[in-house]
C-alpha positions in Angstrom: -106.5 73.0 124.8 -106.9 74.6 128.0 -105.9 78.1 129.4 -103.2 78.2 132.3 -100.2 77.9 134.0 -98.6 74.2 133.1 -96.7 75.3 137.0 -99.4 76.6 138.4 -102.3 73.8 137.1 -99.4 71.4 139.0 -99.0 72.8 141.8 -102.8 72.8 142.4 -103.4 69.4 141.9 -100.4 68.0 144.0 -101.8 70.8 146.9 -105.4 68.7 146.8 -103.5 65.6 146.4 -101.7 66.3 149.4 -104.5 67.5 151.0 -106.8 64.7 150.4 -104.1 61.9 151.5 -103.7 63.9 154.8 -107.7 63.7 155.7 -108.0 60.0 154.5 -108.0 56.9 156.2 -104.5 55.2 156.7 -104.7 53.6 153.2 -106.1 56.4 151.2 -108.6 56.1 148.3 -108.0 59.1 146.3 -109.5 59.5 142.7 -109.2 61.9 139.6 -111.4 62.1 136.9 -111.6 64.9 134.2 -114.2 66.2 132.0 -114.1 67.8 128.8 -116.7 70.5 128.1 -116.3 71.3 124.6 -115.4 75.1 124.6 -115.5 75.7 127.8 -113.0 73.7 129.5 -112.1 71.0 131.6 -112.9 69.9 134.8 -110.9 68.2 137.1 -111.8 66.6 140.2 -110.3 65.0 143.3 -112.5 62.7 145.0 -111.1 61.2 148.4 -112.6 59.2 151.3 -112.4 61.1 154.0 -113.3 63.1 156.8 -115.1 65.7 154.8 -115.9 68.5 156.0 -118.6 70.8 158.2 -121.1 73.1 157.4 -118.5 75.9 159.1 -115.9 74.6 157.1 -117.8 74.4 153.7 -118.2 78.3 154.1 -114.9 79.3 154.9 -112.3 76.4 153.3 -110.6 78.6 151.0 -110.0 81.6 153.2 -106.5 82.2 154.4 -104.9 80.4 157.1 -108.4 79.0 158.4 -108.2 75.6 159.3 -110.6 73.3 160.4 -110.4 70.9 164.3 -108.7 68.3 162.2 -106.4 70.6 159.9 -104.9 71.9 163.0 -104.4 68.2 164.3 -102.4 67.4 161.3 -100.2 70.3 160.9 -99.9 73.3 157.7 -100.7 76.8 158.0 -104.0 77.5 156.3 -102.5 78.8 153.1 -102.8 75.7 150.9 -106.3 75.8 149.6 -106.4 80.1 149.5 -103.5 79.9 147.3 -105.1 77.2 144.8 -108.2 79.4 144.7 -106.0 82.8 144.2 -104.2 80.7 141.2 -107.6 79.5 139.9 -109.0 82.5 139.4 -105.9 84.4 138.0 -105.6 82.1 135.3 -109.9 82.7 134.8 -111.1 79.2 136.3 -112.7 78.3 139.7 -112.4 76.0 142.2 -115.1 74.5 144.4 -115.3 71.8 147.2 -118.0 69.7 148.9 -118.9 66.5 150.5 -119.3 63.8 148.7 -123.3 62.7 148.6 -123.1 58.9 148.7 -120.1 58.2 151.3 -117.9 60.1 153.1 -115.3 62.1 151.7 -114.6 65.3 149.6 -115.1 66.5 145.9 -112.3 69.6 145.1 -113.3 70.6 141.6 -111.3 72.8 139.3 -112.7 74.3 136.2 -109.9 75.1 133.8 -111.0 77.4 131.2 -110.4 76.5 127.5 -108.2 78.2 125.0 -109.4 81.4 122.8 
């Protein structure tokens, strides 16, 4: 049993759904896996193939309404990934995001806290 918002934990993961379909290729390879850590939580990963992102970006992805060369190709305001992290850490997890080492692509990982 984990700690959150059943609305919330949704909305995050659709958000890097989304997010990961609009920086893959045309026929996107996008992965979730989970991880149980007994008592502390779970973690929850999205694992695309694409773009990735640059050493600029890696330090400033969750801030509000910065977006990347590509983000501002493709449309949205900044907002998505700043909220995630806001909702993250109001319901005591954390998110985190980096390139992935063996391909190209991003890793967005959530840690949900467990229950009390």
């Amino acid at each position: 049993t984990v700690y959150g918002d059943p609305v919330h934990l949704l909305n995050i993961i659709i958000n890097l759904l989304e997010n990961a379909n609009k920086y893959s290729p045309e026929t996107p390879e996008i992965r979730i896996e989970t991880v149980n850590i007994p008592g502390e939580g779970i973690l929850v990963k999205v694992i695309d193939k694409g773009i990735g992102m640059s050493k600029e970006y890696q330090k400033r992805i969750f801030e509000k309404f910065y977006r990347s060369e590509s983000a501002e190709r493709s449309g949205g305001t900044g907002l998505g990934l700043s909220i995630c992290r806001g909702l993250m850490e109001a319901m005591s997890g954390k998110v985190v995001a980096r390139n992935r080492i063996e391909e190209t692509g991003l890793v967005v990982t959530l840690m949900i806290p467990a229950a009390a």
